[in-house]
N, C-alpha and C positions, 0 to 999 in steps of 0.2 A: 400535051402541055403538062410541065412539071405543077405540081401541088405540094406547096411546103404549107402547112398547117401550127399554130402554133398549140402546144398541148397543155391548159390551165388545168389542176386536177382542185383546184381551190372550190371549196363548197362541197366537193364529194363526199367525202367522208364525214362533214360537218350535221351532226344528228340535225332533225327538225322536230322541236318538242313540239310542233304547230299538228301533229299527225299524233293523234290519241294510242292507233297499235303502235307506234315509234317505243311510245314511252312504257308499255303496258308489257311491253315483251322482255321485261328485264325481272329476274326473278332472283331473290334470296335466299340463304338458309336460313329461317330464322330457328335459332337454342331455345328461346321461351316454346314456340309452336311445334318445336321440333320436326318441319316440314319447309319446303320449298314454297313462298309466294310471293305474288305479282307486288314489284316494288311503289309504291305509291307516298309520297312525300306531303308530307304537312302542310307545307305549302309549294303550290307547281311553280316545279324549275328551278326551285331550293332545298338543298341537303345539308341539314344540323350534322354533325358528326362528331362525336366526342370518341379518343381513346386512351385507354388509362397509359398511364409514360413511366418511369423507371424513376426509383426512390435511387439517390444519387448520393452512392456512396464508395463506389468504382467504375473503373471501365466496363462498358457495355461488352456483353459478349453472342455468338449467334445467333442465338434464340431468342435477342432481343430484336438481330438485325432482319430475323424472318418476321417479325413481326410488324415491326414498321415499314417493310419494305414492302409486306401485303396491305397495310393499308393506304401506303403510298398510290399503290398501282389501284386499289376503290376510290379512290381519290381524283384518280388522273383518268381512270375508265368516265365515272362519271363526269369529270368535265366535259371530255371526248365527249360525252353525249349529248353535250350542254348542256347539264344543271350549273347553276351557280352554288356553288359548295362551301361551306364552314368549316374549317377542322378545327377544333379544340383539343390539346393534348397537354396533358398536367405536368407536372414534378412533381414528388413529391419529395422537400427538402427540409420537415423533421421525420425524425424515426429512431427507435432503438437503435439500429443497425449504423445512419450517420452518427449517432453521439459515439456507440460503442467505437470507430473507427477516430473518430477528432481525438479520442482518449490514446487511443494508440499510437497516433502520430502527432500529437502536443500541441493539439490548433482548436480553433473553434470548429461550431457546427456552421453556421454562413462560409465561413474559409472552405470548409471539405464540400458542401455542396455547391456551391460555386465553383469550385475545380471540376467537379466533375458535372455539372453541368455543362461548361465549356468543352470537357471532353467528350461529351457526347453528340455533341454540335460540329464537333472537328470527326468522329467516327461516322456518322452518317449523314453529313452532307458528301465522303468519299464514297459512300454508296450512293449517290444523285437521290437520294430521296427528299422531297419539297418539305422548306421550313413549313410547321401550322401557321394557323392565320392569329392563333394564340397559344401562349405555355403558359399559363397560371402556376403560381407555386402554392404552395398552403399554407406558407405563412404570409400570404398578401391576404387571405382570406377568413383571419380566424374570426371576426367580428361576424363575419356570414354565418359561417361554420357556430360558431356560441348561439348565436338566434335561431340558426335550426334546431340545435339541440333543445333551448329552451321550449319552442314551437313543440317538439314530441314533447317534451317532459309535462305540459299543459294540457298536452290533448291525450295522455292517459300511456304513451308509450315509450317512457322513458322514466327513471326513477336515480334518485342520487344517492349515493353509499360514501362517507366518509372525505369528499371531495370527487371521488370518481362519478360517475354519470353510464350507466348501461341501460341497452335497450331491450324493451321485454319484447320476450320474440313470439312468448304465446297469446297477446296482444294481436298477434298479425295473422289471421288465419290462413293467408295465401301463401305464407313462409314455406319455400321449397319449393316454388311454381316454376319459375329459371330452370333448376338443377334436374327437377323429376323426382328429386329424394323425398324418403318418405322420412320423418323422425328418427326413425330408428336405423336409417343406413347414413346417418350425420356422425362428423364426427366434432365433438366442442374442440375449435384452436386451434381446424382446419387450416387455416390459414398460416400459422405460423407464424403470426404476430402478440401471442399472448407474451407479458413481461411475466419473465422469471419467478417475480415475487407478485405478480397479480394474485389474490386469495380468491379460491373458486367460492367461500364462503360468504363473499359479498353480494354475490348473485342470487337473486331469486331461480334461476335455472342456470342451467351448465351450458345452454346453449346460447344463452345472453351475451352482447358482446359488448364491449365499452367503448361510447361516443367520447365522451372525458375522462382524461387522465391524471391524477390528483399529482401536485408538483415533487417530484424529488430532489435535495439537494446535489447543487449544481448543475443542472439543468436546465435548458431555456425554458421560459413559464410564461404565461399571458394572464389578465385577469380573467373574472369569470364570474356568475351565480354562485358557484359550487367553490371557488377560491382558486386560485394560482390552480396551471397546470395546462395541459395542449389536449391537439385531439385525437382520437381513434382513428383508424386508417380509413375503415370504411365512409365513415360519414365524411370526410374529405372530398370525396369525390363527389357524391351528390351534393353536396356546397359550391363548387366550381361548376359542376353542369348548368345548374338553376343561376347564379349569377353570372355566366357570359352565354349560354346557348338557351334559357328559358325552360321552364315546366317539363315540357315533353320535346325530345328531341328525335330524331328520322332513324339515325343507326347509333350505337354505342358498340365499340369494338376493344377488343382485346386477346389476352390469350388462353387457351381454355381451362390452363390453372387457375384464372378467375372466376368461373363461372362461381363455385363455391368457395369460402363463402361470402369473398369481395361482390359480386355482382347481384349475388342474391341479398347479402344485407342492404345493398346500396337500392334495391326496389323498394324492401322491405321500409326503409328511411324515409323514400320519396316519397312513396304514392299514401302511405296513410296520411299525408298532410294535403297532398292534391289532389285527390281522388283520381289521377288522369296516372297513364302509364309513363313510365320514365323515359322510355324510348318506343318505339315502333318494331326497329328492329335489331336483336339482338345477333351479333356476331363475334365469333372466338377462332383464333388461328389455331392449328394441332402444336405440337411441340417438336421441338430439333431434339434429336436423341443420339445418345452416342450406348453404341451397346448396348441397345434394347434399353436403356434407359434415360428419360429427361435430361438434356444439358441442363446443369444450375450449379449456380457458386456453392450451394449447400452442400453438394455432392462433390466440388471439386473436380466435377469430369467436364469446365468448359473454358471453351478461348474465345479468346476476346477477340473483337473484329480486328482490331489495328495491328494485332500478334499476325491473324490469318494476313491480310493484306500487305503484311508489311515481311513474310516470310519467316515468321518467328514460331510455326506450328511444328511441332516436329515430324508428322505424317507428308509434311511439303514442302520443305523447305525456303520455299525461294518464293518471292514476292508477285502475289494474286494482280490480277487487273482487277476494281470495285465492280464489274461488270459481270466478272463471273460467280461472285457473290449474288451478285441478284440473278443470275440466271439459276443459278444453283437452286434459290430458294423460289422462284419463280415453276419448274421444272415440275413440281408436285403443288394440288389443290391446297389452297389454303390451309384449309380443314383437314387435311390430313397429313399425319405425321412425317417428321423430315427425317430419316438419318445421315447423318454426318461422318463421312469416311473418305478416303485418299481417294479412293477409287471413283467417289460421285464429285470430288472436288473436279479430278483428274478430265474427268465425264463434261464438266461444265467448263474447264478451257479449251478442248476442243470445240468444245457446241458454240462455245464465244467465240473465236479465230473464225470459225464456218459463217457465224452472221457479220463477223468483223466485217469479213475478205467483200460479201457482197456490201455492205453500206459504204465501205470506200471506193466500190466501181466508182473510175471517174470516164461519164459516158461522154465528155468532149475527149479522149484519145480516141472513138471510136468515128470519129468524121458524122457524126449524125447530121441531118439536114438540121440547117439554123432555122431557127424561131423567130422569123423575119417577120413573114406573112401575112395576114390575116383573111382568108377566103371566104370562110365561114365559120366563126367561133360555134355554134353549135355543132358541129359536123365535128371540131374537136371535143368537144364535150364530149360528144356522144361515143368518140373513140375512144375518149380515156375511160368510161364509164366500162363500156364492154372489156376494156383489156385486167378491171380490179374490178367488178363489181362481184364478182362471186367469189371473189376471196375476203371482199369486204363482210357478204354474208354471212360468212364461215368465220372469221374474226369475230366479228358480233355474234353470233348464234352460241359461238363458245364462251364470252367474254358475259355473257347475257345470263348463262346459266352458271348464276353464283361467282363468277367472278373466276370462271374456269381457265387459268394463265397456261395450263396441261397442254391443253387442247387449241389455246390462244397461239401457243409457242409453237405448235404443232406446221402453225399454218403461215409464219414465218418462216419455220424452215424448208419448207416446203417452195414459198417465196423465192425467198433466198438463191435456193437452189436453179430453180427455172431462169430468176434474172442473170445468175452468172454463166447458166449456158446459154442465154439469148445474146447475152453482153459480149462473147468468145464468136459468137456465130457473126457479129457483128463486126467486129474488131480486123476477122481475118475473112470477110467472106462477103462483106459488102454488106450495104444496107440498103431498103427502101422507105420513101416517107413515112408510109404509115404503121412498117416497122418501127421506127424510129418511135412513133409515138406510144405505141406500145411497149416498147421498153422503156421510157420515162414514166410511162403510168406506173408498170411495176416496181421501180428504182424510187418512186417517192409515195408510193404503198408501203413497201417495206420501212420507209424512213418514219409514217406516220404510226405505224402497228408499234415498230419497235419504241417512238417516243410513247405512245400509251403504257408501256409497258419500264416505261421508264433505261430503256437498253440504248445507250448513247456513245459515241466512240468518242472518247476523248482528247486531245491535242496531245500528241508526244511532246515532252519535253526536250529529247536529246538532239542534238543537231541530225538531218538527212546525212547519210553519207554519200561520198562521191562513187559513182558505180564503176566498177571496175568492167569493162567489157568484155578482155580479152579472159579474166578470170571467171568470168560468167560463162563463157562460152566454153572456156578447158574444162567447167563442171560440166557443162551441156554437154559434150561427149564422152567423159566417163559416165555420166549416165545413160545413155545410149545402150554402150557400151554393155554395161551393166543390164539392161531392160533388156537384151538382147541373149544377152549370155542367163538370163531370169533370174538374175538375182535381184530380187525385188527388194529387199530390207535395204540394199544400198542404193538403190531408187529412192526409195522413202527417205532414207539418212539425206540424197543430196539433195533432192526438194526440199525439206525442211529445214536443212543449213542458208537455201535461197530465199527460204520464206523468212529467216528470222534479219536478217537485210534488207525487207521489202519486197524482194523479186518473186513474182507469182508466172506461175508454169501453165503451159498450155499446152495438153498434149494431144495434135490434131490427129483428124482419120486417115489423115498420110503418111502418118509417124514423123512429120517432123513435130519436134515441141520448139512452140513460140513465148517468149518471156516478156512481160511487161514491167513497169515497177507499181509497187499496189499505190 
C-alpha cells in the first residue's frame, strides 16, 4: 500500500523560549567586557535595541549599508528565536555638516534632512532590511535632551561657559571603560565633531566635550538655561535611548568608529545620573575598507549604495541585485573588517545565482507525491525533523555564536547544494514518498535560513520570455559538441547565455544534458 504523507515543517524551526538551554546558548561579543557571554535580556523574551542611524546630510554609502544590514540580520536572528524585539534607530538631523550643506545648496536645514532622510529609506529598504519600530530625530527631542543636561549640570558634571554647556569628564572616574583607553592614548575631538571656532580655552580640560552649543547667527537655535543654541552630538543619543527604550537597555549597537568617543561619552552621560548601566550589551560592526583603508565621505574613497546597485561604480559597471549587497556583507563576521573590491563584489553574484538557482526549484515540475493524505501527522513530523534537523543545529550553533552569518552562510550553501542534486535526482530519475518528503524539508530549510538572513529573491519585473525550443536545443548540441571536443570555456559561455534566459542545465551520468526553465 502506497503512503502519501503530508510534510508540515511548521513549528520546527520555531525557538521554544519555554526551554532555559534554548535561550542560554546564545552568546555575544560584548566591547565593554571585551569577551564572549551568555546573552540574557532584561526582561525574558524581550530585546531593547537601540542603534546609532546616520546624521543626514547625503546618500548613504557601504559602510553604512554593512552596518545596518548586520543589525538587521540581530534583529531577524532574534526574532527567529522568538524574543520580541524593540529597535530604536535615530537621525540625527541637526549638525555642522547638514547646515554646512543647506549653505551650499540654498535651502534650509529641515529641507536637506528630509531629503535625505527619504533617501535613505529608499537605499535600504532595496536592501530588504526591516524599517525600526522607531526613528527619533533630535530635534523632536530637544526638551529631553536640555533636562539632561541640566540634570548633570546639578549633580556636579556638567558646567556652562559663555552659553556653551561641557561635560567634565574628570568627574567620571570609569571614563574609558568602553574603549580600554587609558588618558593618555585619548585623543581630545576624536570624533570629529569639534566646530572650527569652538575655543579649547573654555574647557576646563581638553578632554571635555560639549553637551550645549551657544547659538550662532543664522542658525537654527532652541531655548535653553544657558540661552539660544542646540545640542552636542553625544548627548543626543542618550536622550533618545532613555525617552523611547528606558534607563538601561539589552544591546546598543553600532559601528566601531563609535566606540570612541561617541559611545563612551554617551555611558559617561547616562549612568552618572542612573546609576544603572546604559546597555547590557555593547556591540560595534568592523569597518568596509577600501585599500586598507576606512570607506568614508571624509576620505573620499566611498560609493554610495544606489551608485553600486544601480551600476554606476566604476569597478562594475552594471547594475547589482540588492541581494548580493547583503550577501557580500553578510560573507565576513560582523566584527571583522570588510574589504571592498571587484573581485569580492564579483565573488558575491556568483554566491547569489548559486542560492538564487536552488530557492527558485519549483519542486511541483518534479511529480512529487501530493499532499493529499493524512496517515499519520507525527510520522511526518518526524520525517521532516530528521531530513533538517542537523542543519538546523549547525545554523544555530553558528548563528548563536555572536551572530556568526561566516559560518551561517556556510551551511546554506551547503544546503543549497544537496537540494539541487536531490531536486535533478528527482526530476529525471523518479521519486519515492518519503523522498519526496525529504526534499520539501530541505527546499523550506533553506527558505527559512535564507529569510533569517534576510536573502530573499525578489519578483522580476521584466516580462518571461517565450522559449524558443528549437534555439535551445541548436545550443544543446554545439555544446555537446564543444564538451566533447574539451573546450570547456565554450561550455561555460553557452550555459551561461541559457541561464541568463532562465534555462538551467542538467548534465546527467549518461551524458545527456536535460534543460528545464528555472
Amino acid at each position: 500500500m502506497r503512503v502519501i504523507i503530508i510534510l508540515s515543517i511548521t513549528g520546527i524551526l520555531d525557538p521554544n523560549l519555554d526551554n532555559p538551554k534554548f535561550a542560554m546558548s546564545l552568546t555575544l561579543y560584548n566591547t565593554l567586557t571585551r569577551q564572549k557571554e551568555p546573552f540574557k535580556t532584561i526582561e525574558p523574551g524581550k530585546v531593547t535595541m537601540y542603534c546609532c542611524g546616520v546624521t543626514v546630510y547625503d546618500y548613504c554609502h557601504l559602510g553604512h549599508a554593512r552596518s545596518y544590514i548586520g543589525w538587521d540580520v540581530v534583529r531577524r536572528y532574534l526574532q527567529w528565536r522568538g524574543y520580541q524585539v524593540r529597535y530604536v534607530q535615530n537621525f540625527t538631523d541637526i549638525d555642522d555638516k547638514i547646515l554646512n550643506r543647506a549653505r551650499v545648496e540654498g535651502s534650509s536645514m529641515p529641507e536637506i534632512a528630509d531629503r535625505y532622510i527619504n533617501a535613505y529609506f529608499e537605499d535600504i529598504r532595496r536592501l530588504n532590511v526591516m524599517d525600526a519600530d522607531e526613528y527619533p530625530r533630535v530635534t523632536q527631542h530637544i526638551p529631553a535632551i536640555v533636562h539632561l543636561i541640566q540634570a548633570l549640570e546639578t549633580k556636579g558634571y556638567a558646567y556652562a561657559v559663555n552659553g556653551d554647556v561641557y561635560y567634565n569628564v574628570q568627574q567620571f572616574s570609569e571614563y574609558g571603560k568602553l574603549s580600554g583607553r587609558k588618558r593618555e592614548q585619548m585623543q581630545a575631538g576624536a570624533g570629529g565633531r569639534i566646530d572650527p571656532g569652538e575655543a579649547e580655552d573654555k574647557k576646563q580640560d581638553p578632554f571635555d566635550f560639549a553637551l550645549w552649543k551657544a547659538a550662532k547667527p543664522g542658525e537654527p537655535a532652541w531655548d535653553s538655561l544657558w540661552g539660544k543654541g542646540r545640542p552636542g552630538w553625544h548627548i543626543e543619543c542618550s536622550a533618545m535611548i532613555r525617552a523611547r527604550l528606558g534607563e538601561t537597555i539589552d544591546i546598543h549597537g553600532g559601528g566601531g568608529d563609535l566606540v570612541f568617543p561617541h559611545h563612551e561619552n554617551e555611558i559617561a552621560q547616562s549612568e552618572v545620573l542612573t546609576g544603572k548601566p546604559l546597555a547590557r550589551y555593547w556591540l560595534h560592526n568592523g569597518m568596509v575598507r577600501v585599500n586598507g583603508e576606512k570607506m568614508s565621505k571624509s576620505l573620499g574613497n566611498f560609493t554610495t549604495i544606489r551608485d553600486l546597485l544601480d551600476g554606476k561604480w566604476s569597478e562594475y559597471p552594471q547594475p547589482i541585485d540588492p541581494m548580493v549587497v547583503r550577501l557580500f556583507v553578510l560573507q565576513a563576521h560582523y566584527r571583522k573588517p570588510l574589504d571592498f573590491t571587484e573581485s569580492a563584489i564579483t565573488a558575491a553574484v556568483h554566491g547569489w545565482q548559486t542560492l538564487k538557482d536552488a530557492l527558485n526549484l519549483d519542486l511541483a515540475k518534479c511529480n512529487l507525491s501530493p499532499q493529499a493524505t493524512i496517515l499519520d501527522e507525527l510520522d511526518s513530523q518526524a520525517i521532516a525533523k530528521r531530513s533538517s534537523e542537523a542543519l538546523i543545529a549547525r545554523f544555530q550553533a553558528a548563528m548563536d555564536d555572536d551572530f556568526n552569518t561566516a559560518a551561517g552562510l556556510a551551511v546554506l550553501f551547503e544546503l543549497a547544494k544537496s537540494l539541487k542534486r536531490e531536486f535533478n535526482q528527482r526530476c529525471y530519475q523518479g521519486s519515492q514518498e518519503l523522498e519526496d518528503v525529504h526534499l520539501r524539508a530541505l527546499s523550506q530549510t533553506l527558505i527559512q535560513f535564507a529569510g533569517v538572513l534576510g536573502l530573499e529573491v525578489q519578483a522580476e519585473t521584466l516580462p518571461v520570455p517565450e522559449i524558443n525550443v528549437n534555439w535551445i536545443e541548436s545550443l544543446l548540441q554545439q555544446r555537446h559538441q564543444a564538451r566533447q571536443e574539451k573546450r570547456y570555456a565554450e561550455s561555460d559561455r553557452i550555459r551561461n547565455e541559457l541561464q541568463a534566459v532562465g534555462i538551467t542545465l542538467i548534465d546527467g551520468s549518461d551524458g545527456q544534458t536535460r534543460w528545464h526553465r528555472s
